[in-house]
Biopython code that builds the backbone (N, CA, C, O; Angstrom):
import numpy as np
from Bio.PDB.StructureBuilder import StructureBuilder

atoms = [
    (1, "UNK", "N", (0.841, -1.180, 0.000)),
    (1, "UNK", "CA", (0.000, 0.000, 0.000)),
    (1, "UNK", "C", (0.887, 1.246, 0.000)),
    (1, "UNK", "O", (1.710, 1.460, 0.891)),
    (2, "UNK", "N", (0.678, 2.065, -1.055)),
    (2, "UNK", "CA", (1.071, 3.034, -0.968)),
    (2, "UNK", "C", (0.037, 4.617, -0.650)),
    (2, "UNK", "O", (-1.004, 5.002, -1.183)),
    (3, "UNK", "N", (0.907, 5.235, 0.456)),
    (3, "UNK", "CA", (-0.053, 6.241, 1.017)),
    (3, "UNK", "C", (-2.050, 5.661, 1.186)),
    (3, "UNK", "O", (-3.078, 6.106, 0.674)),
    (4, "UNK", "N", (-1.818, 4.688, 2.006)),
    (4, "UNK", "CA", (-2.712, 4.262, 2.006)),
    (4, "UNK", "C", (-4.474, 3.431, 0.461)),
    (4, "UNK", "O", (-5.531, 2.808, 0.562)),
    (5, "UNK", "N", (-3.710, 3.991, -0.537)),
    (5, "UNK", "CA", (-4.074, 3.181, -1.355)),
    (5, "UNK", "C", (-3.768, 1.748, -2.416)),
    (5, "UNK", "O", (-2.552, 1.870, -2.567)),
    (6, "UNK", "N", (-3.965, 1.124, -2.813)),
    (6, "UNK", "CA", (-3.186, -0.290, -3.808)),
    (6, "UNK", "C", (-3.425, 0.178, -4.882)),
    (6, "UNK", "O", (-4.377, 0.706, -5.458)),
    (7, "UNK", "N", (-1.949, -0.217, -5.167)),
    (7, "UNK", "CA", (-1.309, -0.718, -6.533)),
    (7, "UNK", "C", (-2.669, -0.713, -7.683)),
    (7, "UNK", "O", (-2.460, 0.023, -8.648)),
    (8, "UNK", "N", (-3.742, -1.293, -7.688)),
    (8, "UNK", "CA", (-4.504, -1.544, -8.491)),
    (8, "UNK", "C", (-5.411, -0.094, -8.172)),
    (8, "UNK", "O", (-5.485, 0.581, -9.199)),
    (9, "UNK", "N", (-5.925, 0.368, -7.306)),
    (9, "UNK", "CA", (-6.130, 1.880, -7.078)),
    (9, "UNK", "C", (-5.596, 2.900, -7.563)),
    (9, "UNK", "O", (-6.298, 3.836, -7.944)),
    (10, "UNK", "N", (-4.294, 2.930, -7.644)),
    (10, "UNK", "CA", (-3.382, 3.995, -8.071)),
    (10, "UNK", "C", (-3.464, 3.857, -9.703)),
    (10, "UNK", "O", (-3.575, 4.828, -10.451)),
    (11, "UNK", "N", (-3.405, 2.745, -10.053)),
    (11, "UNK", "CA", (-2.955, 2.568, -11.522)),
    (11, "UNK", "C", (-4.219, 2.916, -12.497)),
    (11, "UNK", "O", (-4.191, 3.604, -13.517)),
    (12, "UNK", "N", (-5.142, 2.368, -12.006)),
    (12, "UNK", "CA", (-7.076, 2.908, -12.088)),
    (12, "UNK", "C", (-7.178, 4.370, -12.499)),
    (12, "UNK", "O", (-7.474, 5.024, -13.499)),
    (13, "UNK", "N", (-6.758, 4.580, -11.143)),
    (13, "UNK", "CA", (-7.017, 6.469, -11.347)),
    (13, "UNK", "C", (-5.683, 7.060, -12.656)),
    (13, "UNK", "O", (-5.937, 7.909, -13.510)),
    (14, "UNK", "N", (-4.457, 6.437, -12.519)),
    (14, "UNK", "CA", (-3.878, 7.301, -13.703)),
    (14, "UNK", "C", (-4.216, 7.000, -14.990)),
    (14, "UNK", "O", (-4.364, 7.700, -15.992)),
    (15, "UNK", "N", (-4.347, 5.391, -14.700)),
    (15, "UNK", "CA", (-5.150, 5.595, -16.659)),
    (15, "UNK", "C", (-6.046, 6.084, -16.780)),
    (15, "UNK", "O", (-6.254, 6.382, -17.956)),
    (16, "UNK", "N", (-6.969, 6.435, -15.950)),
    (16, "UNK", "CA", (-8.018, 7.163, -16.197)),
    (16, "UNK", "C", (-7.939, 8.709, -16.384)),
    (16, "UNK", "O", (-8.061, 9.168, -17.519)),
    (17, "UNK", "N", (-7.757, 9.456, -15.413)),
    (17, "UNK", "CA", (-7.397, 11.011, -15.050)),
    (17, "UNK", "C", (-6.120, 11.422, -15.507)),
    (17, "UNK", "O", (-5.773, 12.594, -15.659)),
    (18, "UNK", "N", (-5.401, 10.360, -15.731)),
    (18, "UNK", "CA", (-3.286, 10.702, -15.895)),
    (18, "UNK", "C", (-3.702, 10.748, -17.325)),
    (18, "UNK", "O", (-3.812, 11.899, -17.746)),
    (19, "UNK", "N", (-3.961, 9.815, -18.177)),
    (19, "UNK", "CA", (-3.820, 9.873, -19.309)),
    (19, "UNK", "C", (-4.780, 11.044, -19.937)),
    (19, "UNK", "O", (-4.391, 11.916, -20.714)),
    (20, "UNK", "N", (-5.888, 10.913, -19.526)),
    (20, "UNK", "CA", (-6.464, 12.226, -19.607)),
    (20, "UNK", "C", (-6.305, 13.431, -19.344)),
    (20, "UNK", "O", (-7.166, 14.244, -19.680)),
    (21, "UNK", "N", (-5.271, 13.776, -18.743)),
    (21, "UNK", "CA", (-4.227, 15.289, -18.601)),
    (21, "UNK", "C", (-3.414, 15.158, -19.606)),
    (21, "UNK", "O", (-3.524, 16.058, -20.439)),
    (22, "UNK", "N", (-2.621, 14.341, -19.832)),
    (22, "UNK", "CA", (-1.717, 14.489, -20.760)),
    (22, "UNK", "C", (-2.746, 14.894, -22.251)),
    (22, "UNK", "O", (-2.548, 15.720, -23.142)),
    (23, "UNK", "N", (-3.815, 13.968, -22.043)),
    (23, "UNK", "CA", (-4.295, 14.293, -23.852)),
    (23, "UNK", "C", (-4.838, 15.876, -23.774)),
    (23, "UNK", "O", (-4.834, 16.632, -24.745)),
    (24, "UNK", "N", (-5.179, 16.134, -22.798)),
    (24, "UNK", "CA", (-5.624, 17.748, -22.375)),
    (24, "UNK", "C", (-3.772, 18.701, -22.974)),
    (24, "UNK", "O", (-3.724, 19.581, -23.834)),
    (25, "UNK", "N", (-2.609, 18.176, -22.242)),
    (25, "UNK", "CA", (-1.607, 18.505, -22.353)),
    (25, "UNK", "C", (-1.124, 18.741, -24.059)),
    (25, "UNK", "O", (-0.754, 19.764, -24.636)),
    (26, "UNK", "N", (-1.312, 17.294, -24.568)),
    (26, "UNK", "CA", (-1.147, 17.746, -25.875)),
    (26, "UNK", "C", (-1.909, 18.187, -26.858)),
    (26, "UNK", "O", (-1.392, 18.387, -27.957)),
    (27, "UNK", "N", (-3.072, 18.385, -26.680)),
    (27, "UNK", "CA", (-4.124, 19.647, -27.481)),
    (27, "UNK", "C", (-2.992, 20.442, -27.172)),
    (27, "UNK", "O", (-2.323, 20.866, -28.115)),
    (28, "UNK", "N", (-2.711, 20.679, -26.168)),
    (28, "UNK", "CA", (-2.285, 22.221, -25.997)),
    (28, "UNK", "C", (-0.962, 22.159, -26.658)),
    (28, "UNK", "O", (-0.531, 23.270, -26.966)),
    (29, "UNK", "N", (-0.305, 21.288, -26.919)),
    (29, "UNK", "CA", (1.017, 21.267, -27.356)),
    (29, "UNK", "C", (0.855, 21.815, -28.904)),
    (29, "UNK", "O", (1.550, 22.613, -29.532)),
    (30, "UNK", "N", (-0.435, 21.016, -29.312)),
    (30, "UNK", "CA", (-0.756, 20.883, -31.110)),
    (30, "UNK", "C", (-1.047, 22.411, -31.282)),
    (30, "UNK", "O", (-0.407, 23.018, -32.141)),
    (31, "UNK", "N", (-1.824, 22.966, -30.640)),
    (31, "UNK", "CA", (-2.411, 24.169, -30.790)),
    (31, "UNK", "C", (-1.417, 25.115, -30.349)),
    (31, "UNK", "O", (-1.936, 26.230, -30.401)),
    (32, "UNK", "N", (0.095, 25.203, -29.829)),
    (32, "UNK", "CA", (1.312, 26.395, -30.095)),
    (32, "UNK", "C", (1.853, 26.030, -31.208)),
    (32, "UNK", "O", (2.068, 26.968, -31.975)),
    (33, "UNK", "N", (2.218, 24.772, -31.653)),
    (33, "UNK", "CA", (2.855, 24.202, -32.766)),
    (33, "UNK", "C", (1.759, 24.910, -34.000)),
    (33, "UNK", "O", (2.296, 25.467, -34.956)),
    (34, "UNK", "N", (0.503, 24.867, -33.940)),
    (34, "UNK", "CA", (-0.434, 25.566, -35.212)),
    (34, "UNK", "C", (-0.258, 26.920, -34.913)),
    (34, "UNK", "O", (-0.235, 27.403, -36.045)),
    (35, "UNK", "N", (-0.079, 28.107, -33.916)),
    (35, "UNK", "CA", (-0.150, 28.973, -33.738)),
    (35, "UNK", "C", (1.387, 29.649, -34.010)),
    (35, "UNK", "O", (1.362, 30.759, -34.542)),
    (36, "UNK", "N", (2.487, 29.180, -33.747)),
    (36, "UNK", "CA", (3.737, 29.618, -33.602)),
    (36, "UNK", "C", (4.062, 29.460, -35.549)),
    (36, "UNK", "O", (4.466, 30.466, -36.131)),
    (37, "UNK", "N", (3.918, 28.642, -36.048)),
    (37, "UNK", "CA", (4.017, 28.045, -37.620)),
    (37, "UNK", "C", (3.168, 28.570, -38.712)),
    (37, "UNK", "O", (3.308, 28.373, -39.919)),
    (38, "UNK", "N", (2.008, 29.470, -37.930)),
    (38, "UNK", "CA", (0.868, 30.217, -38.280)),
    (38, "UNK", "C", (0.580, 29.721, -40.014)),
    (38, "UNK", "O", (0.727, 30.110, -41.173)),
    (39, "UNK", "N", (0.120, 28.697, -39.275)),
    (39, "UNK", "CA", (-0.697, 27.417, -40.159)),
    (39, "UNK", "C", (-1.629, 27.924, -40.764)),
    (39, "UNK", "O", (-1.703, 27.559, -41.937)),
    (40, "UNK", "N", (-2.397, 28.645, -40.424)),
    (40, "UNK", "CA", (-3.880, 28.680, -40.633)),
    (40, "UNK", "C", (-4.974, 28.247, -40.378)),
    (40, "UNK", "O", (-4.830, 27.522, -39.393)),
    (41, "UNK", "N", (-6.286, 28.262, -40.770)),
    (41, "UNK", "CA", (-7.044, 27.097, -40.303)),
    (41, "UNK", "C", (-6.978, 25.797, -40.402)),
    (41, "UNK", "O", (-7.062, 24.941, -39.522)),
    (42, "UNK", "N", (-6.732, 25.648, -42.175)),
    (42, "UNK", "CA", (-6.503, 24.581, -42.444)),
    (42, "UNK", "C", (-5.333, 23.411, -41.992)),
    (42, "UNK", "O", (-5.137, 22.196, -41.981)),
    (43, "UNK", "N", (-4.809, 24.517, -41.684)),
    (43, "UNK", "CA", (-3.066, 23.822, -41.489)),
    (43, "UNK", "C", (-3.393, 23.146, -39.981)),
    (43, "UNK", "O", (-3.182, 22.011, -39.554)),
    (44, "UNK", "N", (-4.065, 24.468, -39.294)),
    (44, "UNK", "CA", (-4.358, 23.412, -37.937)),
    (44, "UNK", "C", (-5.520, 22.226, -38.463)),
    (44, "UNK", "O", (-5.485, 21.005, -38.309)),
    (45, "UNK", "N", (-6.117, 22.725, -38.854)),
    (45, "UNK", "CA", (-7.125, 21.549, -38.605)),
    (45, "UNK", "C", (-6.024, 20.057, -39.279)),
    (45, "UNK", "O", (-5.717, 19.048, -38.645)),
    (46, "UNK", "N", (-5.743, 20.314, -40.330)),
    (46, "UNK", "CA", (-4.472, 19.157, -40.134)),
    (46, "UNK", "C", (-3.399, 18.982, -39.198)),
    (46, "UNK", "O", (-3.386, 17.839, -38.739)),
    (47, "UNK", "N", (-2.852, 19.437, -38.935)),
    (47, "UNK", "CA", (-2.658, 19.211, -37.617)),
    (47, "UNK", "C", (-3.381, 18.451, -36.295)),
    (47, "UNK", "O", (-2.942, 17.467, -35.700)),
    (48, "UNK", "N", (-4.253, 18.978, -36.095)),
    (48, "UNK", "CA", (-4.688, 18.691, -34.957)),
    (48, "UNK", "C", (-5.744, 17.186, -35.401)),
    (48, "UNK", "O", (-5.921, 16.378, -34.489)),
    (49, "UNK", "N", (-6.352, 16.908, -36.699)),
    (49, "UNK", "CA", (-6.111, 15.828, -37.127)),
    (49, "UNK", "C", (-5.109, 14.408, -37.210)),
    (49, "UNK", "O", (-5.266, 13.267, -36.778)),
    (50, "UNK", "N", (-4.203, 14.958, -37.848)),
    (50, "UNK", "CA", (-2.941, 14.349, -37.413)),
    (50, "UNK", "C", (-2.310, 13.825, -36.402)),
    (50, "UNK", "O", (-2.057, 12.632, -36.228)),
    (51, "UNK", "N", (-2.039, 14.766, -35.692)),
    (51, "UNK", "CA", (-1.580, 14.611, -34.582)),
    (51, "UNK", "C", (-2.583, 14.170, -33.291)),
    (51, "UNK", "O", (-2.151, 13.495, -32.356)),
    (52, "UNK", "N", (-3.907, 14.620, -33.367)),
    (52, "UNK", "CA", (-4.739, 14.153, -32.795)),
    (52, "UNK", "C", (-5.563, 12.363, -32.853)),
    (52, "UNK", "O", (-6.111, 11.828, -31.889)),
    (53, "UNK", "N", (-5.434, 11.843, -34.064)),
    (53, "UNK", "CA", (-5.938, 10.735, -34.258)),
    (53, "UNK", "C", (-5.515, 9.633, -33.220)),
    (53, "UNK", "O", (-6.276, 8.803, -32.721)),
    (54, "UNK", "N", (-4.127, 9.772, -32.973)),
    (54, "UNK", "CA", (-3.858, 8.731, -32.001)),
    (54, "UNK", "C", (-4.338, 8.499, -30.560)),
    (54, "UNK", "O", (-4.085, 7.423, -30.018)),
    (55, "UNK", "N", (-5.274, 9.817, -29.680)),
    (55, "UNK", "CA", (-5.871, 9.554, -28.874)),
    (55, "UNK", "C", (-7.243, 9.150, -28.609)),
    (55, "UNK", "O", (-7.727, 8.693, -27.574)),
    (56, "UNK", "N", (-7.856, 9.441, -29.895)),
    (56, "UNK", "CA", (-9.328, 9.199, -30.479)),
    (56, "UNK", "C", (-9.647, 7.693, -29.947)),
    (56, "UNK", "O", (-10.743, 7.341, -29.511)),
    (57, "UNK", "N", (-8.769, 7.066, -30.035)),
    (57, "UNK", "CA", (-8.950, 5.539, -30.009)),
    (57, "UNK", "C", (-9.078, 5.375, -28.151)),
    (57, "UNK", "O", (-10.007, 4.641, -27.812)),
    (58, "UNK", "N", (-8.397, 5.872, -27.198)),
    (58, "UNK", "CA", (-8.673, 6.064, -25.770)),
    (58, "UNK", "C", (-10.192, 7.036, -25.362)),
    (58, "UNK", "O", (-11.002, 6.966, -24.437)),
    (59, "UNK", "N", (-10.085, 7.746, -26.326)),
    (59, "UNK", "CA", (-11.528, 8.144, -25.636)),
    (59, "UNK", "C", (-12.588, 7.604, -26.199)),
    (59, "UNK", "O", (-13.639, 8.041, -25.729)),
    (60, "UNK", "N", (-12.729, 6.667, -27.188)),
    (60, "UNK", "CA", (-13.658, 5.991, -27.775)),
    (60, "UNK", "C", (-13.841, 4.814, -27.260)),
    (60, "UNK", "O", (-14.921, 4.229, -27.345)),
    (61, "UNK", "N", (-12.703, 4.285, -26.609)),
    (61, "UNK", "CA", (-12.605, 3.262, -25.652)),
    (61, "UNK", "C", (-13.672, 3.742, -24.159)),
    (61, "UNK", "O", (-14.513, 2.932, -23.767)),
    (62, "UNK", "N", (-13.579, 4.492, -23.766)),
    (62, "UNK", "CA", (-14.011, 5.288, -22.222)),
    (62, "UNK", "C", (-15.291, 5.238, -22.967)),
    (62, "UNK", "O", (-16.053, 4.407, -22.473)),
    (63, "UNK", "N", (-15.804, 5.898, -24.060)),
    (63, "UNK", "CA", (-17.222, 5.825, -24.358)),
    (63, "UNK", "C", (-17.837, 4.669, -24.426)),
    (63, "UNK", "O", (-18.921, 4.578, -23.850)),
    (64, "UNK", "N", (-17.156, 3.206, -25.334)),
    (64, "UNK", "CA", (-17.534, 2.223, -25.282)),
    (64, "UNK", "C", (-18.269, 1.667, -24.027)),
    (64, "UNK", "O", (-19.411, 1.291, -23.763)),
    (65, "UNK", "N", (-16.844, 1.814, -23.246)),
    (65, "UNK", "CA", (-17.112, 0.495, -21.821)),
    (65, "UNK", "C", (-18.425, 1.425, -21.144)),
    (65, "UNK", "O", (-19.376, 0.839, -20.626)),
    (66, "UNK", "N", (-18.346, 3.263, -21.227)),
    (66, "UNK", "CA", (-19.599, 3.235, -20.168)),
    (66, "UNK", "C", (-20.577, 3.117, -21.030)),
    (66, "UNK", "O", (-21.505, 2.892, -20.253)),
    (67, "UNK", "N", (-21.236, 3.104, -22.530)),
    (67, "UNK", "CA", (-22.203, 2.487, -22.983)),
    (67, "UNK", "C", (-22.188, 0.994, -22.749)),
    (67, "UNK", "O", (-23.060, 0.137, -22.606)),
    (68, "UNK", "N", (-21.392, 1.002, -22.757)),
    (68, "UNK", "CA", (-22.152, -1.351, -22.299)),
    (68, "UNK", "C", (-22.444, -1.038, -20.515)),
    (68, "UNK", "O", (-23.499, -1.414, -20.003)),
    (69, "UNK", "N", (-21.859, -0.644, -20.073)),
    (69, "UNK", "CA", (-22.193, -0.819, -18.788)),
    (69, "UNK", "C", (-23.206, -0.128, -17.939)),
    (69, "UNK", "O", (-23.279, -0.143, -16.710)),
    (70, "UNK", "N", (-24.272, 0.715, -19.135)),
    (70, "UNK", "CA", (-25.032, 1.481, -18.679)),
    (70, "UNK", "C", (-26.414, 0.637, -18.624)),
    (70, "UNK", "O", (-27.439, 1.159, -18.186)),
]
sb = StructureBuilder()
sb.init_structure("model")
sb.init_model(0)
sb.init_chain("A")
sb.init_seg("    ")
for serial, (resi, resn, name, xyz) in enumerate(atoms, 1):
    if name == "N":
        sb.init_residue(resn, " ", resi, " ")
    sb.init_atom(name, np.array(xyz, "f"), 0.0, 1.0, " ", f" {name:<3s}", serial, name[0])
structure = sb.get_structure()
């Protein structure tokens, strides 16, 4: 037990809330990278396409499991 919670507690909450800061984190990363490169719209929206697709699949996951389990 750490600080009074388990291993399986701790790890729960960061895939859940941890990974979900970071994807909060890198919007924000995508969106100086479109702003500093002054992309445009389009340029961000590719971008943030791009670079965004790879988390789509974690939050579509989170939607899944609480539709079955509703």
């Amino acid at each position: 037990m750490i600080f009074g919670f388990t291993e399986a507690q701790i790890s729960g909450f960061f895939l859940t809330y941890g990974i979900g800061a970071f994807i909060v984190f890198m919007l924000f990363i995508i969106g100086q990278l479109a702003w500093e490169s002054k992309a445009g719209r389009f340029g961000a929206f590719v971008l943030f396409l791009g670079l965004g697709v790879g988390f789509t699949g974690f939050l579509a996951k989170g939607v899944i499991q609480w539709w079955l389990q509703r």
